[in-house]
Every structure is written in C-alpha cells, then in structure tokens.
N, C-alpha and C positions, 0 to 999 in steps of 0.2 A: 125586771128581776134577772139574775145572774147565778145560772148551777156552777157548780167548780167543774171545771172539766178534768175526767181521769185517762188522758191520754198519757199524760207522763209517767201513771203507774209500768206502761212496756216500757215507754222511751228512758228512762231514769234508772227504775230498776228491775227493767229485764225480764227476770220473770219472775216478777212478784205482783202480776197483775191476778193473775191465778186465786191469790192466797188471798188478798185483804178485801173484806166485804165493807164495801164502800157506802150503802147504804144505812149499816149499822155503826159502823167505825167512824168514818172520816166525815158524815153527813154532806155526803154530795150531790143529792139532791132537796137540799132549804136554801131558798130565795135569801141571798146574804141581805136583803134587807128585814128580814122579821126574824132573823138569829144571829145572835153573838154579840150585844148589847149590853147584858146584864152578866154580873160577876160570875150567876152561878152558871150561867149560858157558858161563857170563856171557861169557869173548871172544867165542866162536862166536856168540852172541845180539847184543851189540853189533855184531858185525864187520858184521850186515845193514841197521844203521842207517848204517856207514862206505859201506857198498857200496850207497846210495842215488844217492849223490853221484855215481858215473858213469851214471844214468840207465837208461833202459830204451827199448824199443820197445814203444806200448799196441799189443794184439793186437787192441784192436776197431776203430779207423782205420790200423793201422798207421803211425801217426806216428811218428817216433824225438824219443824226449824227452830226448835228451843232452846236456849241460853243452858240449859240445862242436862241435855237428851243425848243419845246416842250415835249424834250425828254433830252436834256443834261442839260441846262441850269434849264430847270423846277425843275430837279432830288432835286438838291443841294438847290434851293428855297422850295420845298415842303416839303423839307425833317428838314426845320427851320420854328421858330416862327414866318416870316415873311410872307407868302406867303400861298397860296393854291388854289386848280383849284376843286372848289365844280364839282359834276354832278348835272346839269341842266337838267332834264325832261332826254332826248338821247343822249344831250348832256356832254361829256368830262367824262362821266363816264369810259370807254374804258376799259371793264372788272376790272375796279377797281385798276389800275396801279397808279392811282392817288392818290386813299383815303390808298392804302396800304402805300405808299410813306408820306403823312401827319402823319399818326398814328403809324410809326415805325413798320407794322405788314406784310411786305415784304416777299416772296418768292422770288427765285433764277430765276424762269421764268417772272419775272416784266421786261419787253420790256425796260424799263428805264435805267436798267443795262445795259443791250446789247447795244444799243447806245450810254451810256458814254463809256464804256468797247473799243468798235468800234473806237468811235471817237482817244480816245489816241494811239492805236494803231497802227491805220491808220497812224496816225504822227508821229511815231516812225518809221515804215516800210518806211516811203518816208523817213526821217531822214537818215536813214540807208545805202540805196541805192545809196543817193546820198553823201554819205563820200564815198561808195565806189568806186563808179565814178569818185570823184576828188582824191582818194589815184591811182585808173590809168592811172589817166591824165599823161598829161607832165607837170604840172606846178611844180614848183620848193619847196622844203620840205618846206621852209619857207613860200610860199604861200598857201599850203595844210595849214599846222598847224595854219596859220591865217585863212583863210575859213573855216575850219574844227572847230575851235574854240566857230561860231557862231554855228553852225550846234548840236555840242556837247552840247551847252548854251540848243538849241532848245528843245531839245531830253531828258533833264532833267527838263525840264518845263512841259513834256507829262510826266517823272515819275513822278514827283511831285505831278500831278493831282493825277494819280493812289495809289501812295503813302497816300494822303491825303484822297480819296473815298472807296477805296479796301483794302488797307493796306500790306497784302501779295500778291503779283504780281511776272512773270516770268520777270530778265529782259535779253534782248539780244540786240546785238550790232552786232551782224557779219551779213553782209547782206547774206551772202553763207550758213550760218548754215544750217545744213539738219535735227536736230533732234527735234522735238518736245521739248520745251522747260522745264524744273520744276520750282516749283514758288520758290521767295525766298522771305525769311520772312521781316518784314517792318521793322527790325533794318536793314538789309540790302540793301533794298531800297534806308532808310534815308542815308546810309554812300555812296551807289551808287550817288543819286543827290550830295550832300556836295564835294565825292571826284570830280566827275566832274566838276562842279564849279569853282572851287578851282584851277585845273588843267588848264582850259581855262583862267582862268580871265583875266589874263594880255597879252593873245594875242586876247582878244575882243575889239572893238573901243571906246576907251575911252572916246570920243566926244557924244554928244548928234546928236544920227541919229535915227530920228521918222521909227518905225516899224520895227526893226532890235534890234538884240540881241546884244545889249552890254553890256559894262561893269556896268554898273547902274543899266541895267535890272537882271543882275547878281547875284550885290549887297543885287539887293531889294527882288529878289528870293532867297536867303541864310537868307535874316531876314524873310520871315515867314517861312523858314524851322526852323530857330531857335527858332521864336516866338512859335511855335509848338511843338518842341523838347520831351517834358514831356509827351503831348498828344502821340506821335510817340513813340518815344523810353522808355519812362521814364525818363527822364533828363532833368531836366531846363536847358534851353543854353540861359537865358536872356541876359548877357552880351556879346554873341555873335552875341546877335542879333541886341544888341545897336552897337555894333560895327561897324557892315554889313552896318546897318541904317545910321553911321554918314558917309563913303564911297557913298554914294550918291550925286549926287552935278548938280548944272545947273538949276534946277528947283524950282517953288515958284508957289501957291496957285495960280489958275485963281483967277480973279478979278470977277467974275460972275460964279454961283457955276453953272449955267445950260450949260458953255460955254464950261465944259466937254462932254458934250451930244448932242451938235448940230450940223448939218449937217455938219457943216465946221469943228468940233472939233478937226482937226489937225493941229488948229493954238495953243488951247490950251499950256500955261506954266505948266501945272501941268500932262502931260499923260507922266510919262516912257514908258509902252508897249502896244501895243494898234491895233488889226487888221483890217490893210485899208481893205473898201469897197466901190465900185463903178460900181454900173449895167450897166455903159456906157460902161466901161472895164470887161463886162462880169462876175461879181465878182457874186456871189448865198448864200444864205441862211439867209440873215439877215432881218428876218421879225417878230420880234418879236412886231412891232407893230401893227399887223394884229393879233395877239394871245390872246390881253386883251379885248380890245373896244368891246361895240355891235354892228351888224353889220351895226345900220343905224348914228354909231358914225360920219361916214365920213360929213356927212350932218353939224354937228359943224365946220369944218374944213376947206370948198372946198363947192362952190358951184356946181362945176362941178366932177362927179364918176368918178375918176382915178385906175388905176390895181392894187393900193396898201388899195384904199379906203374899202375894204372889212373885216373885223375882225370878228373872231372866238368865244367873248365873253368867252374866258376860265380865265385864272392866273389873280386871285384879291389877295389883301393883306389881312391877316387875320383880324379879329376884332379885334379893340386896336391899331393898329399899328397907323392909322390914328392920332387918339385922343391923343397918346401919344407923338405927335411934340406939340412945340409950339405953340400958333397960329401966333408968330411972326418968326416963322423957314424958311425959302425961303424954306428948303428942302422938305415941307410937300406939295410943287408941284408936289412931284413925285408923287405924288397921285391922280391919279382923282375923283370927288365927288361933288354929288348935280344932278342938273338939267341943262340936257345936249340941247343948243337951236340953232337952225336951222340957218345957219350963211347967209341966203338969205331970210327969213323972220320973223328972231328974236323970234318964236314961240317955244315951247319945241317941242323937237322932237318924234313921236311917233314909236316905233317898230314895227316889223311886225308882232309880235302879240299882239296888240294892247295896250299895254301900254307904258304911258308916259315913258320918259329915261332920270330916275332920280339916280342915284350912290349914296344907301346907305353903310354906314361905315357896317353895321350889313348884317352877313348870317345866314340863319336859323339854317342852318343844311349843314355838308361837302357831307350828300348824298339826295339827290333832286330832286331823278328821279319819284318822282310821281308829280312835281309840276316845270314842266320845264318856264309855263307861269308865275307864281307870281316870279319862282327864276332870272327870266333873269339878273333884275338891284341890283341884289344885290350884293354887295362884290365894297371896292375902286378899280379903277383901274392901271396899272400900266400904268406911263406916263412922264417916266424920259428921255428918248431918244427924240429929237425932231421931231414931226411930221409936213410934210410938206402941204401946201395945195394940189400940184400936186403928191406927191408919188408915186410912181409904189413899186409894191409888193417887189421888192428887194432895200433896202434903203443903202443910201450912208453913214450915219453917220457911224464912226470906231466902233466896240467893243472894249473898255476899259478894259487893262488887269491889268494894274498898275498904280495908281497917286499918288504923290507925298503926297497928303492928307495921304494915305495907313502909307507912310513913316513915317511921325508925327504923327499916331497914336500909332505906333508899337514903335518908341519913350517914346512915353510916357507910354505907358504899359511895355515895358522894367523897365524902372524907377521907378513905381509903384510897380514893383514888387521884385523889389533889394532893394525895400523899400526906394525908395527917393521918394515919393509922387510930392513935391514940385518941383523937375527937370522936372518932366511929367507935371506938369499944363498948362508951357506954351503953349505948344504943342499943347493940346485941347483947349486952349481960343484959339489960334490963328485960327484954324478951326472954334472955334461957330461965331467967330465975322463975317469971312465973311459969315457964317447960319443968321445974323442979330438977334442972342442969344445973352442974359446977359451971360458975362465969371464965371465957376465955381470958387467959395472961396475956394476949394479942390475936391482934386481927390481919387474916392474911386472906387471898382471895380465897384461896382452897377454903381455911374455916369458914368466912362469910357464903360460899356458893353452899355450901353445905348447910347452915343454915336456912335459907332461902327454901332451901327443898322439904328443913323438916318442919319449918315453922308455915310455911303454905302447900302444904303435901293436898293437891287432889283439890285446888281453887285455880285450876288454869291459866296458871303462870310458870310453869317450870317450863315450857318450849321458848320463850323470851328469854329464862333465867341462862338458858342452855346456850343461846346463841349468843345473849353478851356474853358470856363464860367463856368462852369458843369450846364448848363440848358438846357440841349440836354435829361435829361433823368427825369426831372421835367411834368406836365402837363400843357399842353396849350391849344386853343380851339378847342374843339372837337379833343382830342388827353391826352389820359390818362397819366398818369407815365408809362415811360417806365421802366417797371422792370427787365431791364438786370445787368449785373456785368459790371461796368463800366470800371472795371481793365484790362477788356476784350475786343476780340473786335469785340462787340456788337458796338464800332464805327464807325467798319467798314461797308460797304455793301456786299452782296456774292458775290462769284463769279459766271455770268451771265451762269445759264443751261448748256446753251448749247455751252457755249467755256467747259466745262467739260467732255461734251459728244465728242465733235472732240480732245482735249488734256487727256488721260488718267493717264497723267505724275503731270498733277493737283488735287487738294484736293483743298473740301469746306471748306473757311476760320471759322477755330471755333467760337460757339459761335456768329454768325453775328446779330442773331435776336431774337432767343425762347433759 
C-alpha cells in the first residue's frame, strides 16, 4: 500500500502547507489500491482540485486566500485606476497594505502578496496531487489523459494568475518532488501555460459544461495569454489571439447585462468559467458584498438583519470612475451612489455615527485616519454582484471567471491592433447596445481602453487592462507617476518575504518597485 506523500505541500508551495487539510481534501492517507477506481471515486477526487478555486483561510496567519476577499481580489483592483480602499479614521488602514497597493509604493512584506502568492498555490498543490492520484488509479491511459486534461487546463489557469501578478515564479508539476523548487523566468512561465494548453486542448470537453474546464475555457485562456504576449514576453501574438478568440463557440451576450451577476447567474448565456457557490452545500468565502457597503446599508435592502446584512465599508471606486459612464449606461449600476433610505420607512438612513448614508462620487484623501467620521460615506460603492434581501454572510451568486463579452472585446482589440479598426467595431457596438450606449463611429485605443473599464468595472481585470494600455505607470488619484522602467518588471509584484525566507533557492524579482 502506498500514502501520497505531502512533502511537496512546503517544497512546491511554500507556504501553503499551513492551509490545505490533506486529510479531508486531497485524501492522502487511502492506500491507492482501494480508491480511485470507480467514476464516482475519480469525481469526488477531482471535485478537490475544482473546490480549490474558491480558496481557503491559512490557519497559520489567518489570512483569507480567496478568489474573491480582501486580500486577493482587492490586490489587482487597488493596484488599477478603478478601485481603492481609503483608511477611514481605524478603519481599513491595516498598516497601510492598502495605500502601498494604490500608489505602487509596495514592499515584499504587504500581506496582499502572501495571499495572492497562497491562493495560486494552494491550487496548484491540490492540482498536482490529485493527477497523481488518478496517474495510480486503475482507470484506463485514455481516461487518465482525458481527466488529467482538465486538471492540466486547471493548473495553468493558477499559472497564468501568477504569470500575470509575479512574473518570475517556480513552476512544479511532480507531486513527490522533494527539493525546494527555483524560479523560472516569465518567458518560461508563458511557454509553460501555452505548451499545456495546447497539449490538452483536444482531450478537454468540447461541449459547453458550466464550471469545468473545457475546451472554450481553454481557448479563451490562450487569447488573453496572447492578448498579453508583448506585456509577458515582448511579442505581440495578436493574431493568435484572434485566433484562440474565434475557437470559441456556444455562447452570446446575456440579454440583461446584470444577469451575469445574480444569484441564479448560472443560467446565464454569456459565463464560459465561472466558480459555483452555494452555502447550503457548504461552499465559504464569497463575501465580497459585506466588504463595500456601510454597515447600516442592510437597512436599504431587508427589513429584517440577516448574517450577511453586515458590511465592512471598505473598497470604493476611485473618483471619475463614476462620472465617466454614461448617464444612460445600465453599467454605472455597478455603482452605488447618492442617499441610501430605509426600505421599512422610506427615511434616509443614518449610521452609527451619526451621519446621514449618502455615497459621494468624491474622497478626500486615500489616507483618513484622522477623520474616520466625516470619511465613512465617502467613495461609490461597489454593487455589481446581486444582493439578496435575506443573504447570509456566505453568498450563492458564482464568481465570474470568463464571459463571453471578454471574448468580443479581445476581438476587437486583436483587430485594432493588426490595424483593421473597422473588423473590431463591431464587436464593441455589439456590447454598448446591450450597455443601452450610442455604438462608436470608430474605434480607437483611447475608446476601446475605456470600454474595457466600463464594460468589466470591478471583475479584476482593469490592472492587466492598465498595463497593456501603458497607463499603469501615468498618475491617477491620489497616486503619482510611477517612475519605474516600464521595460522592466516593475510590472510585476515581489515575491511575498517570506516564501523567500522558507525557499533560499528563490531571488527577489528585479526591479519590482524602486
């Protein structure tokens, strides 16, 4: 009999031995000869490499490593034009992990790092374990290679993240390796996700199957590796990106842009990838609507205080962002703003410390700790996910990984930039109409980046959008010019302390910040 060994939980990913219960999760200790035989055996084995994806809480910092949370999701919003988490009086200042994050002016100990860093690697180490699980099973090469196929899809969707954040990252594959891993540089990265890709694609399911890696989620992950390419490697791969782009198939534009976002949003026509959540079925971490609101927001919502009805009043949208929709854009609902009134006696609502809860577009200042009472209602909120009257702290709407919209944009930016203006236009009118926008007369970069922001406002792509743009190193509010070498990569983030203090086999990526 033969247990999985978890040493490669430190050596792989560092410190993600902390977080993943091995016992429950990756079954490392059943004798691979009496499990992983039968179909439903291999589901239950994979479904822990699926259920990576909503993240975890490590138990040794208690950080929350969630796809969704305050610390992953925040990272890549704060770190763009879009978004910001002022300190409010004692609130959200959090030794300044935030404003370092807004102003590009970051250290290697920002907790934000570690979390994202955590997060991807956690899903690589489940990833991992459980290829090798099914490479011991008894199931037959052909059904390995097709199970494995998705697994592989998986696992380069977590480099891709890191790819995209870090840039130079270790990677590994063997679940057994025993050595401390060394980093490999982000051309190597990029040809690691491409070659696997590539290598699975055609034993992934080619049918449209909601929450599973297939061939389209594949597809459409191979076009922002390529829409990227020049950022990553130096090399436009525009036309491979239109490529990737037109291998897409099955899907078309919800007919109601918020029907991506609502609790049912798995009826949606337009979500390629997208991770289920259901607190009835136990599912944890997806609270990001408890993260923005104030905390007597619930009182709009629900006449009755539910376990979800509580909010943090942290992550507003920066100044401008508001103002710069249409007023006729459906999108600029993802906004919250104005004067917020009591939905059981029509009154404005007042906070508890005593002022009215009115959501201006304007913040004073991104640090605010001497004025936590005047700053409460300042900053839009974010209010694109649906909230329910009765919500419990853990919400059932999916996280949105990929839609179809993504697709036609990248489309049309392809084409833009191979210099067909005219083949991209359609693409963006076709998305503004259902925005209930007049369609552009031409497409130019400035129009297209602009789009991008309002058509995926607060879906964790505006810091990618910013640095192909080159406006990642321009000044925005309360956030000077950054004066790095752009050539450099100063677009990356460091690598997180203290994976450098447990791997000695790692170096700080050059150049990341000063």
């Amino acid at each position: 009999m033969k247990k999985i060994s978890s040493i490669i939980l430190l050596c792989s990913a560092l410190l993600a031995s902390s977080c993943v219960d091995l016992d429950e999760k990756l079954y490392n200790q059943v004798p691979m000869d009496e499990y992983g035989k039968t179909d439903s055996e291999i589901a239950t084995i994979v479904g822990a490499a699926y259920a990576s994806l909503r993240g975890f809480t490590d138990n040794s910092t208690k950080i929350a490593c969630y796809p969704t949370c305050e610390f992953v999701f925040f990272l890549d919003e704060c770190a763009s034009d879009e978004a910001c988490i002022p300190a409010r009086g004692t609130d959200w200042y959090d030794n300044g992990v935030y404003i370092e994050a807004h102003t590009h002016n970051w250290t290697p100990t920002n907790k934000l790092f570690e979390s994202y860093w955590k997060y991807c690697y956690n899903g690589i180490v489940n990833v991992n374990s459980v290829i090798y699980q099914i490479d011991k099973s008894g199931q037959s090469e052909e059904n390995k290679n097709r199970i494995g196929a998705e697994l592989r899809g998986l696992r380069a969707y977590y480099y891709w993240l890191l790819l995209n954040t870090f840039g130079d990252v270790p990677i590994t594959t063997n679940f057994e390796e025993s050595e401390l891993p060394a980093k490999s540089d982000r051309k190597e990265v990029f040809k690691f996700v491409e070659d696997e890709l590539l290598a699975v694609i055609n034993d992934l399911p080619s049918a449209i199957s909601y929450g599973r890696f297939t061939q389209n989620v594949a597809y459409t992950l191979l076009a922002r590796l390529y829409l990227n390419a020049e950022v990553y490697i130096g090399i436009p791969r525009w036309q491979d990106c239109l490529n990737a782009c037109n291998k897409v198939s099955g899907y078309s534009l919800a007919g109601e842009y918020k029907a991506n976002f609502a609790v049912d949003n798995e009826k949606s026509s337009e979500i390629i990838f997208a991770i289920p959540f259901d607190h009835k079925q136990g599912t944890t971490g997806n609270y990001l609507n408890s993260m923005s609101f104030n905390d007597q927001q619930w009182k709009a919502f629900s006449t009755v205080k539910y376990g979800g009805n509580w909010s943090a009043n942290g992550i507003s949208a920066q100044p401008g962002l508001y103002s710069s929709f249409d007023e006729k854009d459906v999108r600029r609902s993802c906004l919250l703003i104005g004067e917020q009134r009591d939905k059981a006696t029509g009154s404005i609502i007042t906070t508890t410390k005593g002022n009215q809860l009115n959501y201006t577009e304007d913040i004073k200042s991104i640090d605010m700790q001497n004025d936590g009472v005047g700053a409460e209602c300042m900053g839009a909120r974010l209010y694109k996910y649906e909230v329910s009257p009765d919500e419990e702290w853990e919400r059932d709407y999916d996280w949105v990984l990929m839609r179809w919209a993504e697709v036609l944009m990248m489309k049309a930016e392809a084409n833009l930039r191979l210099g067909f203006p005219d083949a991209g236009l359609p693409f963006v009118n076709e998305i503004r109409r259902r925005a209930g926008v007049s369609e552009l007369s031409a497409l130019t970069l400035e129009t297209l980046d602009e789009e991008w922001k309002h058509e995926f406002v607060f879906e964790g792509l505006r810091r990618t959008v910013n640095i192909r743009f080159g406006t990642y190193f321009e000044p925005w509010w309360e956030k000077p010019a950054t004066a790095y070498d752009s050539s450099k990569a100063s677009r990356v983030f460091p690598i997180p302390a203290n994976v450098l203090t447990l791997n000695p086999n790692l170096v700080q990526n050059p150049d990341y910040a000063q």
